[in-house]
C-alpha positions, 0 to 999 in steps of 0.5 A, spaced: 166 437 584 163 436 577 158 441 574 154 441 568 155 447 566 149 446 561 143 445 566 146 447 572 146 441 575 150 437 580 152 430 580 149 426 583 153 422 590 152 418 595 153 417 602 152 410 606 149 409 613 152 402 615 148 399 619 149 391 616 144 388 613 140 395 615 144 400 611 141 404 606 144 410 601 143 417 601 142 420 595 143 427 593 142 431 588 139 436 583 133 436 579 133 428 580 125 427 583 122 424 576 129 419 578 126 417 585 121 412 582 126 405 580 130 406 586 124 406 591 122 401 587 127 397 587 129 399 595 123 397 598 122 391 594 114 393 595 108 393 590 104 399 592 106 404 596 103 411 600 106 418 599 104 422 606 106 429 605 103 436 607 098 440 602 103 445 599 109 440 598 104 436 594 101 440 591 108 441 587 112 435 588 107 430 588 104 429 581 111 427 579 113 422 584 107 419 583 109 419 575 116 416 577 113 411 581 108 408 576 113 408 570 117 403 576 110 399 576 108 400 583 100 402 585 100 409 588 096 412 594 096 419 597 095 421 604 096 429 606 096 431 613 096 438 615 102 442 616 106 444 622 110 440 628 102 440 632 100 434 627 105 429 629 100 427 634 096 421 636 090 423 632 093 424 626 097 417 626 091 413 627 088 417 621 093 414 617 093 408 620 085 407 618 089 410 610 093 404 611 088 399 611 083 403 606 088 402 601 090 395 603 097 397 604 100 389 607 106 388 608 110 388 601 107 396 601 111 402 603 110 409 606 114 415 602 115 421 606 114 428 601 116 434 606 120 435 611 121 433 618 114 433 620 112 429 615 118 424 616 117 423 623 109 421 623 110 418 616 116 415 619 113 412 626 107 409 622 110 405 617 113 403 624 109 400 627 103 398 622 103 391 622 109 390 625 113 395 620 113 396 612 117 399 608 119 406 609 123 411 604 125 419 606 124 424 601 125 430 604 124 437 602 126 441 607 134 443 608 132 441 616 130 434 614 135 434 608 141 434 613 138 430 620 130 428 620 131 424 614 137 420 616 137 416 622 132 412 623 127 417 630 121 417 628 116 419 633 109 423 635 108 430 641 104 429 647 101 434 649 107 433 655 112 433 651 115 433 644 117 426 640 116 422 648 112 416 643 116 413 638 121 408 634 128 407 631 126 405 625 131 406 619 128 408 612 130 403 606 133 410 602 134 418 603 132 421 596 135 428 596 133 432 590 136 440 591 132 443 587 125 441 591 128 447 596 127 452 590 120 453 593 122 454 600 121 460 604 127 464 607 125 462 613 125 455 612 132 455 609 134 458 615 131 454 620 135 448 616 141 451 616 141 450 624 142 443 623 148 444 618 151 449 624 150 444 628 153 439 625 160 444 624 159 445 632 159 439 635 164 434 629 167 438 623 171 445 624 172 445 617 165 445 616 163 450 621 168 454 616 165 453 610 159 456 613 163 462 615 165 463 607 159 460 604 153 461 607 149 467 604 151 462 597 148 456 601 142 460 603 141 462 595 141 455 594 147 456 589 148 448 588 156 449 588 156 452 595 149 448 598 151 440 595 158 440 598 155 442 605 149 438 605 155 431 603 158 434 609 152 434 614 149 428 611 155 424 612 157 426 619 150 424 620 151 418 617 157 416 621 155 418 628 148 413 627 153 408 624 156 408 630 151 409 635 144 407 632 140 407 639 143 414 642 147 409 647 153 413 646 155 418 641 150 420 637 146 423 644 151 430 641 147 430 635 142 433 641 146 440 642 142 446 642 135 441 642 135 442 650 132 448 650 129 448 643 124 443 646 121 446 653 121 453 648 117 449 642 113 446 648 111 452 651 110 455 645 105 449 644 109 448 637 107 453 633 110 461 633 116 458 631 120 454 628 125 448 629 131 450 627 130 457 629 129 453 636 135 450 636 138 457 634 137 460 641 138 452 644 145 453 642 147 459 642 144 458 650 149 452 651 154 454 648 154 461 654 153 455 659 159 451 657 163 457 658 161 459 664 162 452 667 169 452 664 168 447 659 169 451 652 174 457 652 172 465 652 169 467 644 166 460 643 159 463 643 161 469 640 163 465 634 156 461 634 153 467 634 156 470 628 154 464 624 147 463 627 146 471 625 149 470 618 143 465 617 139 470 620 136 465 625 134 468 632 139 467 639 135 470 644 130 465 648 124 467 649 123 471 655 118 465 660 119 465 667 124 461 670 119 455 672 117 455 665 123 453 663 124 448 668 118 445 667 120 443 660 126 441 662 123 435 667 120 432 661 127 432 656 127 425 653 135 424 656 133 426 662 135 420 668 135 419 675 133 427 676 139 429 670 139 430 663 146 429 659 147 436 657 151 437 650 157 442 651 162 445 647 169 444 649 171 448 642 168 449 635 168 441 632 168 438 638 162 438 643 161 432 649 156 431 654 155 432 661 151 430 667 146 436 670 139 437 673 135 441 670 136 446 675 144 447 673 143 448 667 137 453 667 141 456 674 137 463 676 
């Protein structure tokens, strides 16, 4: 891996989601956000854009994707939402809906996405469906949104009986990964991303489940030599498994391990109290017990998991509602047909499958 010694910086790669004439590049690297402008310029094709982001990540990386942006000669806007997965919310997608046409945003207009994956999905299902759909551009800033929400194309709003139940496959136009933006995330933001990272290792990739194993407190350190390769290698696996099923038809439903049980655990807690990642954490930790027990994975899959998730310093215990609350959550699981849910198992560390279970089989009393 080439490394400038003198900066510290990564050489910049790129990752390609093949989806014909809606493909479109990963960009990673480090201390690249003053780069952003020309390529978004030149991605969209647009002459003005939206930036939507959160208060504290604009605050600090705002001002120089908006300066990267002109010098690319496009007019800039700005919208802050607050932060947290409660503002992925109808009220706030029409609030920026009304932005949009304050701002005169037409259909030669752009939204970029600054923050994480909150931001990435509301920012993400507005451009999607404001006249139509207009151009769209991820720059995330979160490990979480770095490695899975930027990548794919889901955007999506909450219900209040559910999470993400309104919303659409509309694939950005370029991912815009500067590593360096992750300097001012807290521990536990790291962390909540890292779950998605070892998903990635669970379900596709042995030997990058192994990588975490060695690396993950140089990763969490944010040490580019150890985070830069890991971050490809996530990214990537993303990016093959929405080449080959964009739609969720087929294989791309196994990126869904461990969210079973996050989502009906993010919604009772009303989606605060805890984080994404740290409730894919306890989700998988939980689906890897049930795929041992229903015969599917050998005896210390879930130990190993376990291990791993504990070296993030992610938490593995559900929390402690009754049986009901569970099932309840359950009924409005997204991959939820005719009373069953396409349940993600483990069959061994890097290779996972689905099978067919009613809500009451996979949260047996």
């Amino acid at each position: 891996m080439a490394v400038r010694k003198a900066s510290g910086a990564v050489k910049r790669r790129k990752i390609r989601v093949d989806l014909g004439d809606r493909s479109y590049p990963i960009q990673i690297g480090s201390g690249t956000l003053d780069e952003a402008g020309p390529a978004i310029a030149k991605a969209t094709g647009a002459s003005q854009v939206v930036i939507v982001t959160v208060p504290e990540v604009g605050k600090r990386y705002a001002a120089r994707l908006t300066r990267s942006l002109k010098s690319a000669g496009l007019k800039v806007h700005r919208v802050v939402v607050p932060d947290g997965d409660s503002t992925k919310n109808l009220r706030e997608l029409a609030r920026l809906y009304d932005a949009f046409l304050e701002f005169g945003l037409d259909r030669s207009s752009a939204v970029v996405a600054l923050g994480g994956g909150v931001v990435g999905d509301l920012a993400g299902f507005a451009a999607a469906s404001y006249l139509r759909g207009i151009g769209f551009v991820q720059v995330p800033t979160t490990i979480l949104s770095m490695v899975d929400a930027s990548i794919g194309g889901k955007t999506a709003v909450n219900l209040k009986q559910g999470k993400n139940l309104v919303g659409a496959f509309y694939q950005p136009s370029l991912v815009w990964i500067d590593i360096a933006t992750l300097r001012s995330l807290p521990a536990r933001q790291r962390a909540a991303g890292m779950a998605e990272v070892i998903k990635a290792g669970a379900i596709w990739d042995a030997r990058l489940f192994s990588k975490l194993e060695k690396n993950m407190k140089a990763a969490l350190s944010l040490d580019p030599v150890a985070l830069v390769p890991i971050l490809q290698r996530a990214c990537a696996i993303k990016a093959q498994i929405v080449s080959q099923d964009e739609r969720e038809a087929g294989v791309r439903i196994l990126l869904n391990f461990g969210h079973t049980l996050a989502h009906a655990v993010e919604k009772k807690l009303g989606y605060r109290k805890v984080l994404h990642g740290e409730a894919v954490a306890m989700g998988m930790v939980f689906a890897a017990k049930r795929s041992e027990e229903l015969g599917f994975a050998p005896d210390g899959t879930r130990e190993r998991l376990e291990n791993l998730i504990n070296l993030a310093g992610l938490p593995m215990a559900l929390p402690c509602f009754p049986r009901r609350a569970y099932l309840s959550g359950l009924q409005v699981d997204k991959k939820k047909t005719d009373k069953h849910i396409r349940f993600v198992v483990l069959h061994k560390i890097g290779k996972a499958d689905t099978v067919r279970l009613t809500p009451e089989e996979i949260y047996p009393a």
